[in-house]
Rosetta silent file (secondary structure, phi, psi, omega in degrees, C-alpha in Angstrom):
SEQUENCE: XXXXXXXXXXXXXXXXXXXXXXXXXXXXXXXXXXXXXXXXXXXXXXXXXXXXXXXXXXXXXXXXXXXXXXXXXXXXXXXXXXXXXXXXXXXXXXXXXXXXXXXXXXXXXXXXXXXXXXXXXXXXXXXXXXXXXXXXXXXX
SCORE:     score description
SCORE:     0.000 S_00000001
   1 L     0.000  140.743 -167.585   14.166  134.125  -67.406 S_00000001
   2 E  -120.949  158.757 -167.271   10.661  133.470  -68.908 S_00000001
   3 L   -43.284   -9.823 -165.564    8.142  131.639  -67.294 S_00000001
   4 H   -83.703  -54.560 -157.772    8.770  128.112  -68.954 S_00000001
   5 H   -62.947  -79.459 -146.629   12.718  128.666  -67.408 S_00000001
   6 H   -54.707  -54.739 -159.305   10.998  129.519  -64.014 S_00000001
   7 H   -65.447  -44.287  159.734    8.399  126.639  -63.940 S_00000001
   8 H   -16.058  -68.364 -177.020   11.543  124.479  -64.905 S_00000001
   9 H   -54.848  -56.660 -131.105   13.680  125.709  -61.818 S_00000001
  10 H  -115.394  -51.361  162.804   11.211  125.605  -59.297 S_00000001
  11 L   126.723   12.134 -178.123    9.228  122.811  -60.241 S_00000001
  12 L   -78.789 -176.257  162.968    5.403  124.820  -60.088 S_00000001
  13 L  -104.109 -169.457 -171.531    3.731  125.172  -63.243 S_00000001
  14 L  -105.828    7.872  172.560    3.588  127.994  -64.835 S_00000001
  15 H   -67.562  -58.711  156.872   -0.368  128.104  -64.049 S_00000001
  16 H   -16.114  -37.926  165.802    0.929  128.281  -60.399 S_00000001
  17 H   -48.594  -84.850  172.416    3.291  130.790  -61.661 S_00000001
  18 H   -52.737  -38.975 -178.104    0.773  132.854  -62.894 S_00000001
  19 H   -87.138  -32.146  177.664   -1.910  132.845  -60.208 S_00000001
  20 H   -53.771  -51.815 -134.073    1.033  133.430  -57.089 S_00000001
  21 H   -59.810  -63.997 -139.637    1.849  136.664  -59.626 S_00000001
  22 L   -72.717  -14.764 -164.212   -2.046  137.431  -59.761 S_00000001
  23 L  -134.076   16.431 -143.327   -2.887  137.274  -55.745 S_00000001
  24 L   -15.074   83.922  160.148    0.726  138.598  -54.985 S_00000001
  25 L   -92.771  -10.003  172.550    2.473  136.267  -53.701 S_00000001
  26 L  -122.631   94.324  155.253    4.890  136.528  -56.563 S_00000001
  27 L    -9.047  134.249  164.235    5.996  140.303  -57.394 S_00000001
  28 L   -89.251  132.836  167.630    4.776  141.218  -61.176 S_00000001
  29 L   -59.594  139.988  151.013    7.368  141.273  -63.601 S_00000001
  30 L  -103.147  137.246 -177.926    8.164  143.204  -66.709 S_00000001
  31 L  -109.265  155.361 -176.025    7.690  141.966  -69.623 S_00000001
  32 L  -108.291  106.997 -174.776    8.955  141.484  -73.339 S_00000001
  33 L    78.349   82.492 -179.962    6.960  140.651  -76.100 S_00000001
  34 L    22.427   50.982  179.719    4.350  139.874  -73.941 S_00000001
  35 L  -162.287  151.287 -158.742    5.860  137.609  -71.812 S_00000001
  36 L  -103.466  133.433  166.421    6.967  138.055  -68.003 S_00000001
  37 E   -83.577   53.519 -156.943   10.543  138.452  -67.561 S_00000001
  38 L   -83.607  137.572  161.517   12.052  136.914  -64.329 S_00000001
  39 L   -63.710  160.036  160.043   15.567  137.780  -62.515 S_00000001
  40 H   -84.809    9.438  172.444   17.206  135.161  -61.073 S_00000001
  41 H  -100.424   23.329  167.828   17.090  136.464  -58.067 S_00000001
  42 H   -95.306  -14.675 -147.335   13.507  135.366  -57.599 S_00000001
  43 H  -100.336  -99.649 -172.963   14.260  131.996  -57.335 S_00000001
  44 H     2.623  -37.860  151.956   15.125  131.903  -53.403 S_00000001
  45 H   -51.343  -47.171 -165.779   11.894  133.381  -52.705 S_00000001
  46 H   -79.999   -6.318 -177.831   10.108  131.393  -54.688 S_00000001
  47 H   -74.723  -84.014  167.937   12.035  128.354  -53.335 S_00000001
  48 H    -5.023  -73.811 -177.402   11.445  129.602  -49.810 S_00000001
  49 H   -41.776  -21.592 -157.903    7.124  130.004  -50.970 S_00000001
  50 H   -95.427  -23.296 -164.958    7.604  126.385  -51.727 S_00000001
  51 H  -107.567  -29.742  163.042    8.728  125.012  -48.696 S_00000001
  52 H   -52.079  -34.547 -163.192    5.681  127.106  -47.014 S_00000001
  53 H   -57.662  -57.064 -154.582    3.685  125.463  -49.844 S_00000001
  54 H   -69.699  -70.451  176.265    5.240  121.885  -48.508 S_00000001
  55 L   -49.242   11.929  171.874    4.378  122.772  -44.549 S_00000001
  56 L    76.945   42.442  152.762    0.519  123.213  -45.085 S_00000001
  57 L   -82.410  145.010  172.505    0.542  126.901  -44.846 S_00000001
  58 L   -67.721  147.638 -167.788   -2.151  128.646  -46.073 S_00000001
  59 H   -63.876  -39.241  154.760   -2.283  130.768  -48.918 S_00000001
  60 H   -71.887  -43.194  174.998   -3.497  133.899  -47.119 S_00000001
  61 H   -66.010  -37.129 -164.036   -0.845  133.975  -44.297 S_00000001
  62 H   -66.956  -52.461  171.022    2.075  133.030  -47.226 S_00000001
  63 H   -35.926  -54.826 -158.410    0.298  136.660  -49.149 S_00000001
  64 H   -79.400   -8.171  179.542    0.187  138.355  -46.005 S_00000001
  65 H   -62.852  -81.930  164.301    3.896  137.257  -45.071 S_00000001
  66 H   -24.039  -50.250 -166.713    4.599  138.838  -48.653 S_00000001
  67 H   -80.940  -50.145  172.243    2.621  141.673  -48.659 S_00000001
  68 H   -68.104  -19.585 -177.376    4.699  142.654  -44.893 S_00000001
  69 H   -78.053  -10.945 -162.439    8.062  141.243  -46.560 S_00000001
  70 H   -80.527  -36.734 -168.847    7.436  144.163  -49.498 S_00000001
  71 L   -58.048  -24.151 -158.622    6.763  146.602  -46.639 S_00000001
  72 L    93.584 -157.078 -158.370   10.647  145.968  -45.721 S_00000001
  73 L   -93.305   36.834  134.234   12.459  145.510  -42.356 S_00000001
  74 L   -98.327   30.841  138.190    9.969  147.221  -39.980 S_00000001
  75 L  -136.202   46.532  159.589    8.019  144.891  -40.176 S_00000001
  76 H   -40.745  -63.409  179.194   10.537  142.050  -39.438 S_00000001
  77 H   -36.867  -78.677 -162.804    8.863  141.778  -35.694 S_00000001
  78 H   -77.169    3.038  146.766    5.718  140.657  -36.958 S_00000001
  79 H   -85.257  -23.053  178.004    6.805  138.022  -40.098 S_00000001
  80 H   -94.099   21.250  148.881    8.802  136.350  -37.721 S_00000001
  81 H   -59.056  -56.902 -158.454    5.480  136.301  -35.567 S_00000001
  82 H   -64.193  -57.469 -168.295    3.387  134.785  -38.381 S_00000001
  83 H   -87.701   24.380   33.733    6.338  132.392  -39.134 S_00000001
  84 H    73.736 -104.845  166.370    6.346  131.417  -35.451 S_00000001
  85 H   -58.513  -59.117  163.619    2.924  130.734  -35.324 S_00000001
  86 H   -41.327  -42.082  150.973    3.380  128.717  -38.325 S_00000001
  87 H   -48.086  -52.834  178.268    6.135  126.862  -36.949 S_00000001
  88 H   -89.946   -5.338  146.958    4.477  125.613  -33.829 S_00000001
  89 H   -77.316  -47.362 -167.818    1.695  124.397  -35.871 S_00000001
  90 H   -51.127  -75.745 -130.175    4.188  122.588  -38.132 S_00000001
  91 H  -107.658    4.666  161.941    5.712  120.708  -35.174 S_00000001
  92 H   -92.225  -38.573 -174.855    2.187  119.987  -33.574 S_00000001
  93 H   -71.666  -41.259 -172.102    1.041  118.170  -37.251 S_00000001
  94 L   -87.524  -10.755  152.071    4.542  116.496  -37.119 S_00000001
  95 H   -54.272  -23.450 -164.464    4.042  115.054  -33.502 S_00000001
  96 H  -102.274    3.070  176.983    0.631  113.868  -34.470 S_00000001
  97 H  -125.995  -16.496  158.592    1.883  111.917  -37.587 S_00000001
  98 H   -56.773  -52.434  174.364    4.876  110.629  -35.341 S_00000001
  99 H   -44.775  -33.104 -176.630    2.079  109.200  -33.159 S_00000001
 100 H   -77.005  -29.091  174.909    0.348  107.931  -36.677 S_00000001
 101 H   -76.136  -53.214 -178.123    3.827  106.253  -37.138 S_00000001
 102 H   -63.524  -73.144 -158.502    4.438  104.214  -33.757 S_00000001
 103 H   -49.676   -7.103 -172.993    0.374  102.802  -34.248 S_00000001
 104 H   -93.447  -43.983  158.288    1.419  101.971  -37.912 S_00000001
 105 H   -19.497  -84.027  132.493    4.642  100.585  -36.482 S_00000001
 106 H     5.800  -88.160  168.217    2.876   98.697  -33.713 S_00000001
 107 H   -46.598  -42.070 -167.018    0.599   97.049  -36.379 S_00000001
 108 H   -74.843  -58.872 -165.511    3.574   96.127  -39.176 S_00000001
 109 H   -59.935  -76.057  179.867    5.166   94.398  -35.555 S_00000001
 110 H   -27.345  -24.076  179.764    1.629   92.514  -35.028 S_00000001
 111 H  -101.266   25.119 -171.037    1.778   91.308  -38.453 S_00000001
 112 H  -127.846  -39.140 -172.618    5.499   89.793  -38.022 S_00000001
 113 H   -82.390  -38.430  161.476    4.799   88.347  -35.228 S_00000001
 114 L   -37.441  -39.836  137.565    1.668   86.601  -36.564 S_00000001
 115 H   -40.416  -56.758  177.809    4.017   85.257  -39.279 S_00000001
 116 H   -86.809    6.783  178.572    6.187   83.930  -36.937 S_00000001
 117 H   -92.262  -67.155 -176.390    3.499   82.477  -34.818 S_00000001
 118 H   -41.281  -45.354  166.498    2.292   80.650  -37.912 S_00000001
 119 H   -72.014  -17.342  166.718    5.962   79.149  -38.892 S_00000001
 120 H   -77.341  -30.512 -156.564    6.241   78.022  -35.170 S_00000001
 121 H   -71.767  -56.217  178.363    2.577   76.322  -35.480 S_00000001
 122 H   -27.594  -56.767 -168.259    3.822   75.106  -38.846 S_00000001
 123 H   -70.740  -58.684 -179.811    7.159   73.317  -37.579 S_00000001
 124 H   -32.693  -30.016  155.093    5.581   72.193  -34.508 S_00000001
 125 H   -63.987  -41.263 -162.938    2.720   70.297  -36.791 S_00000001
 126 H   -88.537  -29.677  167.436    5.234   68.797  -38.670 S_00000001
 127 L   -74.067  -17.166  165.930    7.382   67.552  -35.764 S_00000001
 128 L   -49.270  -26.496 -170.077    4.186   65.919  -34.538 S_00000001
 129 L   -84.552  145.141  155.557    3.578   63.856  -37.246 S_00000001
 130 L  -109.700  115.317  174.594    4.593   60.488  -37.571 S_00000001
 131 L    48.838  132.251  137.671    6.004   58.798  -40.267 S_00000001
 132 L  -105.792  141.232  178.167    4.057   57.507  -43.041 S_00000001
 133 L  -102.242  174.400 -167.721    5.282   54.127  -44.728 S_00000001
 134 L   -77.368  117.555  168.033    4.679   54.119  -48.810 S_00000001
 135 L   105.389   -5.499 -178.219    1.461   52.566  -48.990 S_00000001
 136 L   -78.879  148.009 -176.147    0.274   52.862  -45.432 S_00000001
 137 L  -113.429  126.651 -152.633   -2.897   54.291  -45.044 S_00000001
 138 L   -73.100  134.028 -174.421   -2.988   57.726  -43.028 S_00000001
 139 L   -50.330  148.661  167.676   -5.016   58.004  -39.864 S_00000001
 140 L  -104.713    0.000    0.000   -7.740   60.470  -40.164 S_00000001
């Protein structure tokens, strides 16, 4: 699969592409005709890198997670430290944007009710009034 198909799949670019390859976070490929060659059996990984991408992880732990996933399984113990770690940040940013939710929440409710304070003042002006006859001239 060449880098166009890959950019395609995964939805990076292929600059994105190119620079994971370059800092490895992406294995290097072989290539044909100049051009990098990808299995399709990259694209779980790179799917996976993506959803790190999507949680705010940083680009040096997602390398060094890579660089220990290359080493194999002894060092299992310590990526699922890193990933973990990573994790209990993740679920500290999404309590703090739940909190960011109820005060937005909160507000959206202040502004509904403020609406509905104004259509009670409204009908309540208008049952006050009295009458006007055609031609009568209105109190001030």
């Amino acid at each position: 699969m060449k880098i166009g198909d890959l950019a395609r799949r995964t939805g990076l670019s292929t600059y994105t592409i190119r620079y994971y390859e370059r800092i490895g976070l992406l294995p290097r490929v072989p290539r044909t005709s100049s051009q990098r060659d990808y299995d399709v059996s990259i694209l779980p990984w790179v799917e996976f890198i993506g959803r790190l991408k999507t949680t705010a992880m940083p680009i040096r732990e997602m390398v060094r997670y890579a660089q220990l996933r290359a080493r194999g399984p002894e060092t299992n113990a310590e990526r699922r430290e890193l990933l973990e770690r990573h994790r209990d940040q993740v679920r500290a940013h999404v309590a703090e944007l739940q909190a960011c939710l109820a005060v937005l929440d909160d507000k959206i409710a202040g502004y509904a009710d403020d609406d509905r304070m104004e259509q009670s003042h409204d009908a309540d002006a208008l049952r006050d009034q009295r009458p006007v006859r055609a031609g009568a001239a209105r109190p001030r």
